[in-house]
Each structure stands twice: as structure tokens, then as C-alpha cells.
C-alpha positions in Angstrom: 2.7 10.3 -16.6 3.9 7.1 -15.3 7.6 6.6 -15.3 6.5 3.3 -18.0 5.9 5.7 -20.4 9.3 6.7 -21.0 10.6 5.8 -24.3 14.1 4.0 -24.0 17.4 6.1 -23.7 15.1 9.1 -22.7 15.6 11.5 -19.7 13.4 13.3 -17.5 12.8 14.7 -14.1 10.5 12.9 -11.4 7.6 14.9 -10.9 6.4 12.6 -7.7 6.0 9.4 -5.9 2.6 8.0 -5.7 3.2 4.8 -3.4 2.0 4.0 0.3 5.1 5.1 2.8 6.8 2.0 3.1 7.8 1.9 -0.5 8.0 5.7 -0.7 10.3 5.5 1.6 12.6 2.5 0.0 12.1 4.4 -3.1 13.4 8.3 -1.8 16.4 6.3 -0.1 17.3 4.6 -3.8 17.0 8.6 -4.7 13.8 8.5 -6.5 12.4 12.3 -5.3 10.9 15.1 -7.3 13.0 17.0 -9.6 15.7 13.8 -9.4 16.8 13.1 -12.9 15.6 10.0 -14.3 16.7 8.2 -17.8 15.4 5.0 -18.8 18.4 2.5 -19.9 16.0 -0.4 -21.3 13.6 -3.3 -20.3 15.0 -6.9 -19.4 12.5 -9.6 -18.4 9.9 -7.4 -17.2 12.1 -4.5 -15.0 12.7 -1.4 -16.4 16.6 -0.4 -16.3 17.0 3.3 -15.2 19.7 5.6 -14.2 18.7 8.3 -11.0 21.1 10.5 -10.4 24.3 8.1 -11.6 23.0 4.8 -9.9 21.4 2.1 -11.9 18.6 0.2 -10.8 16.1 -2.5 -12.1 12.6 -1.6 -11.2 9.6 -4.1 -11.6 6.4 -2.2 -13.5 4.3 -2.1 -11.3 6.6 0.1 -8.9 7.4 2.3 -11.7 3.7 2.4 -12.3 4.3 4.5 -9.2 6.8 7.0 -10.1 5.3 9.9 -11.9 7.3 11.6 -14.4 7.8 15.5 -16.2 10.1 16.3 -19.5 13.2 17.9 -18.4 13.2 21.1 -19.5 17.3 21.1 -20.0 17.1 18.3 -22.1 14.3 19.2 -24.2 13.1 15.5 -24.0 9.8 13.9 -25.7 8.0 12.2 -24.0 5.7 9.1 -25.4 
């Protein structure tokens, strides 16, 4: 499922990137890559607010659109 999907404050791990290589590229250099861990923060103006591996970053939705996501099996997260 799309990484929009996420409910707020949840975690999860990224399952892949489904973008053309320019922005799959931007995207694994921000750390976005499978099995990265992935928590959305919130939603401000439009961009979703995540945390990747300890950085913060404010992705529009139709880039998240992009990322696809899986529960993280540590964390025992529900998706939804």
C-alpha cells in the first residue's frame, strides 16, 4: 500500500519505490529504500511529515503516492 495510507504516528518498513529513476534516485539518496523504517509524523498543508531512518522530511502526495509500504513486523503496526 501506498505510503498515504499510513495512519499518523504509525511505523513501517518500505516495501519499494515505484517512481521513474530520476526521483528513485533523489528518493534512495533521502534513504527511502526497501526494508528502511518509515513512521509518519503528520500532514501540514498538503506534505506528509515522515521520519526514515532518524531524518525528517516533508514529502508532497503525490511522491508518497510512490513509496510503497509493509507493516513492520517488530512493531506490530496496523496498518489503515
Amino acid at each position: 500500500m501506498p505510503l498515504t495510507m499510513l495512519s499518523e504516528g504509525k511505523g513501517c518498513r518500505i516495501k519499494e519505490v515505484r517512481a521513474g529513476l530520476e526521483l528513485k534516485r533523489r528518493l534512495t539518496e533521502m534513504g527511502f529504500t526497501p526494508s528502511s523504517s518509515v513512521r509518519l509524523i503528520g500532514c501540514e498543508r498538503g506534505n506528509l511529515l515522515v521520519n526514515v531512518n532518524g531524518a525528517r522530511y516533508a514529502l508532497g502526495k503525490g511522491m508518497a503516492m510512490k513509496i510503497m509500504v509493509e507493516p513492520d513486523p517488530c512493531e506490530g503496526v496496523e496498518l489503515g
